[in-house]
C-alpha positions as CSV (number, residue, x, y, z in Angstrom):
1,X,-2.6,-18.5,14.3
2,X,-3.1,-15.6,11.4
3,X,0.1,-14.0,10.0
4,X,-1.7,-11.0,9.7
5,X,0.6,-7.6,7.7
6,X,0.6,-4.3,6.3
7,X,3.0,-3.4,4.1
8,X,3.3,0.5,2.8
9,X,6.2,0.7,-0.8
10,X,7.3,-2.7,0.3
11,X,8.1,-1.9,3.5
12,X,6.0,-3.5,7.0
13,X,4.4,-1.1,9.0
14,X,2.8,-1.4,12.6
15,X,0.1,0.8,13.9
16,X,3.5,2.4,16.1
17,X,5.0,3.6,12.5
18,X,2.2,5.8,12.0
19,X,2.5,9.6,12.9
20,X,-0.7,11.8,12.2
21,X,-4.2,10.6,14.1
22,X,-5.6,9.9,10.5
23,X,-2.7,7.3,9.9
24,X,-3.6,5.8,13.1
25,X,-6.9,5.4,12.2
26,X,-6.7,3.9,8.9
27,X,-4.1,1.1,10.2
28,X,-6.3,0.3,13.0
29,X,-9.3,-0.1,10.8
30,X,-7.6,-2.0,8.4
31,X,-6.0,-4.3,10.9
32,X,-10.0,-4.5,12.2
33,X,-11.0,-5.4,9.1
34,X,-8.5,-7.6,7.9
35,X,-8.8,-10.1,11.9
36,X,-12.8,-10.1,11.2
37,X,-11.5,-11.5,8.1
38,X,-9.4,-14.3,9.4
39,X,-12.0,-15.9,11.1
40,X,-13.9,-16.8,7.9
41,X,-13.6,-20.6,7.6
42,X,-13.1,-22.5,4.2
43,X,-16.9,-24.3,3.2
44,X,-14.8,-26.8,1.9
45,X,-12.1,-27.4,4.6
46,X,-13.2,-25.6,8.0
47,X,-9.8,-23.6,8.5
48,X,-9.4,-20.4,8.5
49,X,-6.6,-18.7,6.3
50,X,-3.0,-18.9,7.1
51,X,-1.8,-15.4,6.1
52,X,-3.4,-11.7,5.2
53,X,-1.4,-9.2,3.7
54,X,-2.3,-5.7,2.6
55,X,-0.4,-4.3,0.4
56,X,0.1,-0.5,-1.4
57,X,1.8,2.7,-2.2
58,X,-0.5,4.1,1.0
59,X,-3.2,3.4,3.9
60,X,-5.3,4.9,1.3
61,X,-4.7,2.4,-2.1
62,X,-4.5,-1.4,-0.1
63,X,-4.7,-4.2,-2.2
64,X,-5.4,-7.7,0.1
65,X,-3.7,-10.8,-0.8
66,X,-5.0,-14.1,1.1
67,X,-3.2,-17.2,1.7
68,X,-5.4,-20.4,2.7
69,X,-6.0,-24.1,2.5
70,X,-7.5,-23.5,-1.0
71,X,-8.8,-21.3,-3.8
72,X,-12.3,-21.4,-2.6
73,X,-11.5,-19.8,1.3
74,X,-8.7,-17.3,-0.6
75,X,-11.3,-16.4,-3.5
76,X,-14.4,-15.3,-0.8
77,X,-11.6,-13.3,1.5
78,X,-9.9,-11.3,-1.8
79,X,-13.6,-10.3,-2.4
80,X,-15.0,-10.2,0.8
81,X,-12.1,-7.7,1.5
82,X,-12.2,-6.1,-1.8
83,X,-15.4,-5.0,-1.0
84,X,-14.7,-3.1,2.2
């Protein structure tokens, strides 16, 4: 199991927290994004990553952190989610 968080000026947030429609849809997405993420597996392992955070002064300005068997499975999700 994937510890999978948001967290908005240090503080966790769940999709509930948010108010307007456009909040709503940015945590859902990045919650989305950030599960289709979790089942990458490590090349050199085969396990998936133990932990996802997303991190930021807003929905808007996330910055992923990965934690996972290795630097090789944590390296390809930091970019693979960089890039999206």
């Amino acid at each position: 199991m994937i510890d999978i968080s948001v967290r908005i000026n240090g503080r966790e947030v769940r999709p509930s927290d948010m108010r307007t429609d456009l909040e709503r849809a940015l945590m859902d997405n990045t919650i989305r994004v950030m599960r289709d993420a979790a089942r990458y597996q490590c090349p050199a392992h085969l396990r998936t990553a133990l932990r996802i955070t997303a991190n930021g002064l807003s929905l808007a300005q996330l910055v992923f952190s990965v934690d996972g068997c290795c630097r090789i499975l944590e390296g390809v999700l930091e970019e693979t989610l960089e890039q999206l």
